[in-house]
ROBA-542003 format. One record per residue (C-alpha): residue number from 1; residue in one letter; z, y, x. Coordinates in nm, 4 decimals, decimal comma. Last residue first. Example, Ala and Ser with C-alpha at 12.3 -4.5 7.8 and 13.67 -1.06 7.14 Angstrom:
! ROBA-542003
+-----+--------+----------+----------+----------+
! num ! residu !       up !    north !     east !
+-----+--------+----------+----------+----------+
!   2 !      S !   0,7140 !  -0,1060 !   1,3670 !
!   1 !      A !   0,7800 !  -0,4500 !   1,2300 !
+-----+--------+----------+----------+----------+
END
This chain:
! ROBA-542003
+-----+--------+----------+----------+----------+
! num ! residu !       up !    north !     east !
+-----+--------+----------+----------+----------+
! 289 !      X !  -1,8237 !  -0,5870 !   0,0553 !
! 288 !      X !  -1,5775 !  -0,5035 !  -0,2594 !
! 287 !      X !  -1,3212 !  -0,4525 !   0,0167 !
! 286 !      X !  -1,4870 !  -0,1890 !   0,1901 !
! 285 !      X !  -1,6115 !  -0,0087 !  -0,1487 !
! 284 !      X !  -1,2390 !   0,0410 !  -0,2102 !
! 283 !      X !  -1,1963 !   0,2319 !   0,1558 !
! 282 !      X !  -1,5104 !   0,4649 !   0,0207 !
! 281 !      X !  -1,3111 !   0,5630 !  -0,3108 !
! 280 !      X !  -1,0514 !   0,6313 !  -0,0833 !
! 279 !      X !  -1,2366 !   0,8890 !   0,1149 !
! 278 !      X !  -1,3490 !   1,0188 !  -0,2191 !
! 277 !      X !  -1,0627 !   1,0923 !  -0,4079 !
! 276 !      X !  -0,9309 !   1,2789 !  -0,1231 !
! 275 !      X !  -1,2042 !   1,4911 !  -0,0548 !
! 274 !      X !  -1,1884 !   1,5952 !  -0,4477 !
! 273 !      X !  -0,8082 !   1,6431 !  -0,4482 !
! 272 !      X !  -0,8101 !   1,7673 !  -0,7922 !
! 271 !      X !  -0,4566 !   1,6813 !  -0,8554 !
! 270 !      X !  -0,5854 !   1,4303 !  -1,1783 !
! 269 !      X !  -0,8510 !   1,2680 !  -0,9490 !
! 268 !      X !  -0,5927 !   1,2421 !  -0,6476 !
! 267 !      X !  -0,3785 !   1,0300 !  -0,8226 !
! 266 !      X !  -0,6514 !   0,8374 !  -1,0223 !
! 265 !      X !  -0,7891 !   0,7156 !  -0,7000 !
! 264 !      X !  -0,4113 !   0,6385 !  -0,5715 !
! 263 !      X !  -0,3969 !   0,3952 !  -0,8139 !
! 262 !      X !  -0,7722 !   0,2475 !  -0,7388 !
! 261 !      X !  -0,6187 !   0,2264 !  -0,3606 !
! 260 !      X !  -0,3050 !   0,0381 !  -0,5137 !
! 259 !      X !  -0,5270 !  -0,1411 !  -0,7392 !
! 258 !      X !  -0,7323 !  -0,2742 !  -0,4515 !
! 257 !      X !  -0,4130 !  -0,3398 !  -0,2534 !
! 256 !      X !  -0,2895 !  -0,5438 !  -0,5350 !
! 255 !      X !  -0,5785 !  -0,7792 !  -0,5680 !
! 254 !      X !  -0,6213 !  -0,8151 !  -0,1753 !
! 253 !      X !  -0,2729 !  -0,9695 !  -0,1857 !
! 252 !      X !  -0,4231 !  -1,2339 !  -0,4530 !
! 251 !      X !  -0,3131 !  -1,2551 !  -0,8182 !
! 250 !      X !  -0,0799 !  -1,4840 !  -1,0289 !
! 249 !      X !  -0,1787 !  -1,5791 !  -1,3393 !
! 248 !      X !  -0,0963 !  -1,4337 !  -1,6800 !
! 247 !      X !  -0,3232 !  -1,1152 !  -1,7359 !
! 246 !      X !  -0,5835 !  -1,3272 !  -1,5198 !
! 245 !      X !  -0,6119 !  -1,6081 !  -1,7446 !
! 244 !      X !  -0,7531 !  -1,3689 !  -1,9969 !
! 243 !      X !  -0,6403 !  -1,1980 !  -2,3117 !
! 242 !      X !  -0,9174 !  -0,9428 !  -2,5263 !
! 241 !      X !  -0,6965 !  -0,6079 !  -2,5144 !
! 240 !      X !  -0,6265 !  -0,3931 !  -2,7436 !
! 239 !      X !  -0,3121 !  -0,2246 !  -2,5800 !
! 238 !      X !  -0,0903 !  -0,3451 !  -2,8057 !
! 237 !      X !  -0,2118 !  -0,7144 !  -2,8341 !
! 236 !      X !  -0,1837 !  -0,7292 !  -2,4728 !
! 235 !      X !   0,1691 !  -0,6308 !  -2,4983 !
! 234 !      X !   0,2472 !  -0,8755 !  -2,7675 !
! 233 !      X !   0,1131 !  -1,1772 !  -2,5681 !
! 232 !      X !   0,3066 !  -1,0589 !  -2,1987 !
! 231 !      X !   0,5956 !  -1,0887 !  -2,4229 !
! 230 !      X !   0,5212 !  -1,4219 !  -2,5592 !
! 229 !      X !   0,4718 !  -1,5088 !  -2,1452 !
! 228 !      X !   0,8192 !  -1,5068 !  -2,0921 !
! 227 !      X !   1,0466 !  -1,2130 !  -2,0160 !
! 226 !      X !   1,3154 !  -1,1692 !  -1,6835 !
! 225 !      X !   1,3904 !  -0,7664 !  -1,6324 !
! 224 !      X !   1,3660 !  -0,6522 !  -1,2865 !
! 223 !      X !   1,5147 !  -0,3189 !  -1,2800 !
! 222 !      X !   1,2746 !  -0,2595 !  -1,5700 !
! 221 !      X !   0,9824 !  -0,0974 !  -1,3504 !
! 220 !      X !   1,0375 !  -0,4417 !  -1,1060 !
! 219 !      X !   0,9627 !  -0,6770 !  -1,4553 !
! 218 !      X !   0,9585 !  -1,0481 !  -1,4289 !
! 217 !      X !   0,8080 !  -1,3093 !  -1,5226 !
! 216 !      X !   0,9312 !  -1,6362 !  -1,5892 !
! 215 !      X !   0,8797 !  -2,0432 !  -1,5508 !
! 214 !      X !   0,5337 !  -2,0039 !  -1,4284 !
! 213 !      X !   0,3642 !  -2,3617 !  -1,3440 !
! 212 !      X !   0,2663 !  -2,3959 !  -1,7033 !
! 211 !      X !   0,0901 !  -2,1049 !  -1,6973 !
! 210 !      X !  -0,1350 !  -2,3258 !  -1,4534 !
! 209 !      X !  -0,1351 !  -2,2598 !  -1,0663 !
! 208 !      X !  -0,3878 !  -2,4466 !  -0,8176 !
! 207 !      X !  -0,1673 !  -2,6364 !  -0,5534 !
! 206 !      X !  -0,0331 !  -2,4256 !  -0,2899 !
! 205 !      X !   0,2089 !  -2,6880 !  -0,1510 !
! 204 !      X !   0,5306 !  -2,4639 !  -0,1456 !
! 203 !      X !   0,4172 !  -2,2589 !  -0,4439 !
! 202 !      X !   0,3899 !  -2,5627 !  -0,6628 !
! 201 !      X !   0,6711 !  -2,7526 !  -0,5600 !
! 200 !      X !   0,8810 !  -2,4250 !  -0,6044 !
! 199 !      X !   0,7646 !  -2,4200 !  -1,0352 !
! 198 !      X !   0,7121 !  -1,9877 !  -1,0197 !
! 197 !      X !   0,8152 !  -1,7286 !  -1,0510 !
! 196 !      X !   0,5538 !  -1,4345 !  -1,1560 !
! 195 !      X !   0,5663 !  -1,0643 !  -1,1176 !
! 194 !      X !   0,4479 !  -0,7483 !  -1,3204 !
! 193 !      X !   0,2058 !  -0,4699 !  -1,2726 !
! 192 !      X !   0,1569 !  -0,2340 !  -1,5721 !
! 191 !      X !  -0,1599 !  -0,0961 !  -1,7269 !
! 190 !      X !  -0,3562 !  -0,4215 !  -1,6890 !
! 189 !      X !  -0,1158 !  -0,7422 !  -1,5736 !
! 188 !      X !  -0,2779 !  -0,8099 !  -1,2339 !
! 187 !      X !   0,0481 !  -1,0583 !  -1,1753 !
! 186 !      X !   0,2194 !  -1,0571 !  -0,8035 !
! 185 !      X !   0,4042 !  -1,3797 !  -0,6901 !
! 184 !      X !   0,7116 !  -1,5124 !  -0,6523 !
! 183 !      X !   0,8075 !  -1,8098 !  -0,5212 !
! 182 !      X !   1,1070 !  -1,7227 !  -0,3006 !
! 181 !      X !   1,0086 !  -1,7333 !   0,0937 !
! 180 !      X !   1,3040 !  -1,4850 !   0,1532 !
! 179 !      X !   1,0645 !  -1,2900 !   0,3339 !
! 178 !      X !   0,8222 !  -1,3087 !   0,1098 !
! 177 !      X !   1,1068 !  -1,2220 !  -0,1723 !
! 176 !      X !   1,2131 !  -0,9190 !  -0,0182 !
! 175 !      X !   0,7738 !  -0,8373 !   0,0027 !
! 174 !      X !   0,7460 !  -0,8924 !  -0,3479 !
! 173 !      X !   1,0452 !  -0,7002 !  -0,4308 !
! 172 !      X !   0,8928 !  -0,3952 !  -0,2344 !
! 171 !      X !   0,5253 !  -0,4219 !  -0,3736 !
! 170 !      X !   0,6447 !  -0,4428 !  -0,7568 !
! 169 !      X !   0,8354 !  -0,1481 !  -0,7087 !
! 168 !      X !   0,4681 !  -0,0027 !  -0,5706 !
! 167 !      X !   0,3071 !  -0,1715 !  -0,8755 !
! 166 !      X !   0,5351 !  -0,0531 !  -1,1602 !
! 165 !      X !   0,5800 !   0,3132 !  -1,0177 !
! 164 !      X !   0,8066 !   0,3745 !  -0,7693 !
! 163 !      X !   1,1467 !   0,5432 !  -0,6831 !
! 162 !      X !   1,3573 !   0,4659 !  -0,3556 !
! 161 !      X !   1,3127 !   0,8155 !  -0,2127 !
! 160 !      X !   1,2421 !   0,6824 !   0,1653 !
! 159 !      X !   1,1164 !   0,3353 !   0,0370 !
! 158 !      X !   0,8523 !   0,4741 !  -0,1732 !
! 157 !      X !   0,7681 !   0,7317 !   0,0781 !
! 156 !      X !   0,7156 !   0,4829 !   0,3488 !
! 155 !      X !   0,5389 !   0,2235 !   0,0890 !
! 154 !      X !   0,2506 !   0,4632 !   0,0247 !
! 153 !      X !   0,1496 !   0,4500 !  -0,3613 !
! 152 !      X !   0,3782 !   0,6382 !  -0,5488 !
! 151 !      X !   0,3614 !   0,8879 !  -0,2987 !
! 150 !      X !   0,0646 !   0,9473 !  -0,5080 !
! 149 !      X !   0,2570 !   1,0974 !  -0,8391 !
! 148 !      X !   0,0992 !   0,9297 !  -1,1313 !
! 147 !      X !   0,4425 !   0,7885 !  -1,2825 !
! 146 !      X !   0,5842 !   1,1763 !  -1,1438 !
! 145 !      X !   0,9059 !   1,1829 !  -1,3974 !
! 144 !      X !   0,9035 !   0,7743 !  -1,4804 !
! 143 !      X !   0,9571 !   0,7229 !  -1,1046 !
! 142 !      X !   1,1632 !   0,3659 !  -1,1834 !
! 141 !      X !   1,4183 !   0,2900 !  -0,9510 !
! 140 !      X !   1,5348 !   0,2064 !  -0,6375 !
! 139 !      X !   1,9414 !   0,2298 !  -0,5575 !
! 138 !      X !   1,9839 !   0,0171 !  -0,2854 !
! 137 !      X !   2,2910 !  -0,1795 !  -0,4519 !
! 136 !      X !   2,2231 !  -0,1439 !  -0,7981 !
! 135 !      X !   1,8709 !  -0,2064 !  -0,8115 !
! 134 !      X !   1,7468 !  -0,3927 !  -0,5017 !
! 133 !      X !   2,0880 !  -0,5524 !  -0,4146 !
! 132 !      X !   2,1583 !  -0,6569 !  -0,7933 !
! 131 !      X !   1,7856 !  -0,7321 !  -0,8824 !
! 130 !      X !   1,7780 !  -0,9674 !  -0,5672 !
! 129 !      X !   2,0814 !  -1,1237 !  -0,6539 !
! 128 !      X !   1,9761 !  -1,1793 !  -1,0509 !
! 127 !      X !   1,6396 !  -1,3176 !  -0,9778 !
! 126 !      X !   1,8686 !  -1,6010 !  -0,7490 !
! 125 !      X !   2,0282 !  -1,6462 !  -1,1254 !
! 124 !      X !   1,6925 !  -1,6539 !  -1,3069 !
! 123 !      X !   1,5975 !  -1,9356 !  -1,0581 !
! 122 !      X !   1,9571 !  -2,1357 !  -1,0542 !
! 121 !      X !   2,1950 !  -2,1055 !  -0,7906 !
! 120 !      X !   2,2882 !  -2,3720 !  -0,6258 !
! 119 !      X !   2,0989 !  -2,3474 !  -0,2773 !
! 118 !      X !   2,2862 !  -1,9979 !  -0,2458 !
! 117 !      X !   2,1610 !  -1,6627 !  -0,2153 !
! 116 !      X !   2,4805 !  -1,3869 !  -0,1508 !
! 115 !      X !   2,4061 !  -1,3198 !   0,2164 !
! 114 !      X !   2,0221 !  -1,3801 !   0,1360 !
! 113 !      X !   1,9842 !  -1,0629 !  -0,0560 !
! 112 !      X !   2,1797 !  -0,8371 !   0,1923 !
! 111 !      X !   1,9256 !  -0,9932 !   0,4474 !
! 110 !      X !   1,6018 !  -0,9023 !   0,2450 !
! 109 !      X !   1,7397 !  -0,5416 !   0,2082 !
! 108 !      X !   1,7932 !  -0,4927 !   0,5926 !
! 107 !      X !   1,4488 !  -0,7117 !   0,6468 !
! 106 !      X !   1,2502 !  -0,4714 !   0,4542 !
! 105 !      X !   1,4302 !  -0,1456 !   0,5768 !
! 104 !      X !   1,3396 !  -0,2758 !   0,9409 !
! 103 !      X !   0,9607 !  -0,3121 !   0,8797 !
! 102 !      X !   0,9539 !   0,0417 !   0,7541 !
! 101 !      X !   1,0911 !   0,1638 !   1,0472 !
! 100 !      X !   0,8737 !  -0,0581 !   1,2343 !
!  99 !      X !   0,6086 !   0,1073 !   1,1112 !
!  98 !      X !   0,7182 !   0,4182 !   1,2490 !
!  97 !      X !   0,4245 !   0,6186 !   1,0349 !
!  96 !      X !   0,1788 !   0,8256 !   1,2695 !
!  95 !      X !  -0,1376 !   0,7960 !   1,0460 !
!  94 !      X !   0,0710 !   0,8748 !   0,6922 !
!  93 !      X !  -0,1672 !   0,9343 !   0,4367 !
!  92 !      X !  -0,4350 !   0,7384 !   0,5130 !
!  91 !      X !  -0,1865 !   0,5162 !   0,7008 !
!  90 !      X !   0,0238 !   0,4936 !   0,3877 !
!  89 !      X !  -0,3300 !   0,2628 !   0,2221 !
!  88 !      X !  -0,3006 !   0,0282 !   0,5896 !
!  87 !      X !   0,0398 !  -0,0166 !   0,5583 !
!  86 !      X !   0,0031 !  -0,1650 !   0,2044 !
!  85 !      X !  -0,2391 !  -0,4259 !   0,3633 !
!  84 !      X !  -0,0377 !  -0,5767 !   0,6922 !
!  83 !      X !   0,2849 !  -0,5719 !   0,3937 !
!  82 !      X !   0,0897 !  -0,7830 !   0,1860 !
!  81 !      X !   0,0044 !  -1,0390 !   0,5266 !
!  80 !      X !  -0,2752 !  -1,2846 !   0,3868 !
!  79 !      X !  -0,5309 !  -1,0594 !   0,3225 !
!  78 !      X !  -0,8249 !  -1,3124 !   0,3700 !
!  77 !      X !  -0,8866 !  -1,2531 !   0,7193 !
!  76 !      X !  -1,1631 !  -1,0364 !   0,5544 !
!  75 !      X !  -0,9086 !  -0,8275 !   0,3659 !
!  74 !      X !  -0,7291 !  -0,7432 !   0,6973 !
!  73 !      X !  -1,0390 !  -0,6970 !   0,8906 !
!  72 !      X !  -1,1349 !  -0,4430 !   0,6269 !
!  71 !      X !  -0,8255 !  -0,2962 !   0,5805 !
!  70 !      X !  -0,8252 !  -0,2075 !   0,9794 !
!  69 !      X !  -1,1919 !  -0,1076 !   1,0280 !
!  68 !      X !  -1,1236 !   0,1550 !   0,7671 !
!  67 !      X !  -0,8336 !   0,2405 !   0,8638 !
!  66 !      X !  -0,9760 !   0,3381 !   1,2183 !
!  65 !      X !  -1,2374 !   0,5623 !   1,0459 !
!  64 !      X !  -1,0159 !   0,7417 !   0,8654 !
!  63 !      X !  -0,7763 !   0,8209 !   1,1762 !
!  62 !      X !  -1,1141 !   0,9375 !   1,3612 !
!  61 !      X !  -1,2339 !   1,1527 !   1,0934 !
!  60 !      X !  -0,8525 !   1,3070 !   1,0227 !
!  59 !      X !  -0,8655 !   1,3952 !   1,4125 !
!  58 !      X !  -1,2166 !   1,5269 !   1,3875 !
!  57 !      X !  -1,1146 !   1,7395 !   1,0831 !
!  56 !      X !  -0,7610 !   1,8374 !   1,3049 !
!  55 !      X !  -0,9768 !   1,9579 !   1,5544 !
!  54 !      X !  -1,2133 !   2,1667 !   1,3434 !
!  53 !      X !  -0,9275 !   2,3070 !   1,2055 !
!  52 !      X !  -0,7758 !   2,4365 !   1,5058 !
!  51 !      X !  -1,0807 !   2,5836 !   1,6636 !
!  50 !      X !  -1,1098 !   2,7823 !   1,3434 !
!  49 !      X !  -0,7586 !   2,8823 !   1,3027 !
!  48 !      X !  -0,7954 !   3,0125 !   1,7232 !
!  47 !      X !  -0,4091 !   2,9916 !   1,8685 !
!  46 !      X !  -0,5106 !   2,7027 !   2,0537 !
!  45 !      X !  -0,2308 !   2,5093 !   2,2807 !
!  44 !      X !  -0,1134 !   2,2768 !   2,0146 !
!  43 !      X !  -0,4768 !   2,2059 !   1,9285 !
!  42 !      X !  -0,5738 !   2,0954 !   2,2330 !
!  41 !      X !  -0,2807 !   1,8908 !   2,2930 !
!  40 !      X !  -0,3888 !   1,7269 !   1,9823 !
!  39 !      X !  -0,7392 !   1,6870 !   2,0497 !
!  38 !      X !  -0,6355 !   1,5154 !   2,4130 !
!  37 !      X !  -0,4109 !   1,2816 !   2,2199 !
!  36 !      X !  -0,6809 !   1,1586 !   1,9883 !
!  35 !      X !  -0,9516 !   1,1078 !   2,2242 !
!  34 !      X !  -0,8711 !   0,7566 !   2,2924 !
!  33 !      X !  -0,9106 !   0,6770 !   1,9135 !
!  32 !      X !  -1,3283 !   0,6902 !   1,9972 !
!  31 !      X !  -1,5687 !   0,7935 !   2,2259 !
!  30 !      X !  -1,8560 !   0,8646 !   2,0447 !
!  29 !      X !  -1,6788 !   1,0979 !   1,8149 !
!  28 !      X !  -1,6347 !   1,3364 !   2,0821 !
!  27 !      X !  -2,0097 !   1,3112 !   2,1056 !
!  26 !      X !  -2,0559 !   1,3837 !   1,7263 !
!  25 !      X !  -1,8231 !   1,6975 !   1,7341 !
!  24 !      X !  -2,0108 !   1,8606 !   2,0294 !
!  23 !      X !  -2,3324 !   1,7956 !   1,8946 !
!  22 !      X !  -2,1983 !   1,9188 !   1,5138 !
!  21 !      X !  -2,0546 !   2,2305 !   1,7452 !
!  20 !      X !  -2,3911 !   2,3259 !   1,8637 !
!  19 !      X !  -2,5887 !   2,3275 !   1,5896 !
!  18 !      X !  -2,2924 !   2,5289 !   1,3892 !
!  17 !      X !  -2,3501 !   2,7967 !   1,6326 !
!  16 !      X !  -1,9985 !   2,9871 !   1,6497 !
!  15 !      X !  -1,8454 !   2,7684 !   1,9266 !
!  14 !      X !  -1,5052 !   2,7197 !   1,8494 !
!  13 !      X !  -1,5480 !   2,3194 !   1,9675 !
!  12 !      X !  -1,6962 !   2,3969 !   2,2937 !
!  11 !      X !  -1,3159 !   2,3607 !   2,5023 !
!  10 !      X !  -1,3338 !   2,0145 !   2,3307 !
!   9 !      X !  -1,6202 !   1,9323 !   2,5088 !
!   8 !      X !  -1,4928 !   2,0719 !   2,8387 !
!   7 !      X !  -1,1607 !   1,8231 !   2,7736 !
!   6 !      X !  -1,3681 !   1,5304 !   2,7123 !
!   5 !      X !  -1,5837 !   1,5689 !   3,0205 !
!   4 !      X !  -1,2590 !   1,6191 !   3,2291 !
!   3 !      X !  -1,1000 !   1,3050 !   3,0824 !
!   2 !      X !  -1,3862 !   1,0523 !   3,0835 !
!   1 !      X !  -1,1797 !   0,7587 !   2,9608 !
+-----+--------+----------+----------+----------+
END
């Protein structure tokens, strides 16, 4: 890294001739995340607001840009990793998050599951543990005060106040049971995210899933309430809707980080956080490529 001519670029960056500072900004650009902790040294020591926003725009452009490459590798990998994905979305938010922090809580929960899992319990019964430590134990529930709120949809601030909406409560007992390697799955029920368990000789070879392969659902908004598909009927029914395969199936990881970014879409669209809206509005179109 070119330290000195990075440093006498950034010293250009309150220049009053616009001209002058989008060449400035463009060839900072060129070089990339190893910029960052110059700019923020840089900004620490100006007392100039405009210098000092113009930094933290080239800092935010940098940040966006390296998410961008991120979820998109991710998703064309095939998006195996859920946790790899949700990460990704809190980074917008988030860029300096201790993801090993988060990592950590994960593993803490998923280990006060498996201290009481045993290979006699039944499947609602091992669905009974994890709603115990999850529920009871940890204390998450449902944010039914800010539903829309969009800390709803970073995992760091979901796990930090333990409240969520359907999907991101959804997200945490779907990554307990990953770890666990339980067979549940995530279901792209519209208007409220639910979760699958299903027939273990059918998750553990990855066959093709029937409804017949589900033996429950469950519901993380509802402090993980067991129903049956009769339920999943009715509901469809009330919202009007024409039923699918899909409102019953399990979905793919990329599934639920596109309606966590289309989530977070509506978030910012009802705060009127125009720039907002739009950045992540650009991360969808990445995984529709």
């Amino acid at each position: 890294m070119q330290v000195k001519e990075i440093s006498a670029l950034i010293r250009l960056l309150d220049d009053p001739d616009e001209t002058v500072f989008y060449h400035v900004k463009d060839k900072i650009l060129s070089f990339g995340n190893e910029v960052i902790p110059l700019l923020e040294s840089a900004w620490e020591t100006s007392f100039e607001p405009l210098m000092q926003k113009r930094i933290e725009n080239i800092i935010h452009q940098l940040q966006f840009e390296n998410i961008k490459t991120g979820i998109r590798e991710w998703y064309l990998a095939g998006g195996k990793d859920l946790l790899s994905g949700v990460l990704f979305v809190a980074k917008y938010q988030y860029p300096d998050l201790n993801e090993e922090k988060i990592k950590h809580f994960i593993n803490q929960i998923s280990q006060d599951v498996w201290l009481e899992l045993n290979d006699y319990l039944t499947a609602p019964e091992k669905v009974k543990v994890i709603n115990k430590i999850l529920y009871d134990i940890h204390g998450f529930s449902g944010n039914k005060t800010n539903f829309h709120s969009p800390q709803n949809s970073f995992i760091n601030t979901v796990l930090e106040s333990k409240k969520g909406n359907p999907l991101s409560l959804g997200m945490v007992y779907l990554l307990v049971c990953n770890k666990l390697s339980m067979p549940v799955l995530g279901v792209n029920l519209p208007e409220h995210f639910v979760l699958a368990y299903i027939e273990d000789s059918i998750f553990k070879f990855g066959h093709k899933m029937e409804r017949k392969d589900i033996l429950f659902y469950i519901n993380p908004f509802n402090r993980g309430f067991i129903f049956s598909s009769a339920e999943i009927d009715k509901f469809i029914q009330q919202i009007n809707l024409m039923p699918s395969e899909s409102h019953y199936l399990p979905c793919r990881n990329t599934d639920i980080v596109i309606r966590l970014l289309r989530n977070l879409v509506i978030s910012y669209q009802k705060l009127g956080y125009v720039d907002k809206q739009q950045e992540v509005e650009e991360l969808l179109k990445v995984l529709s490529e």
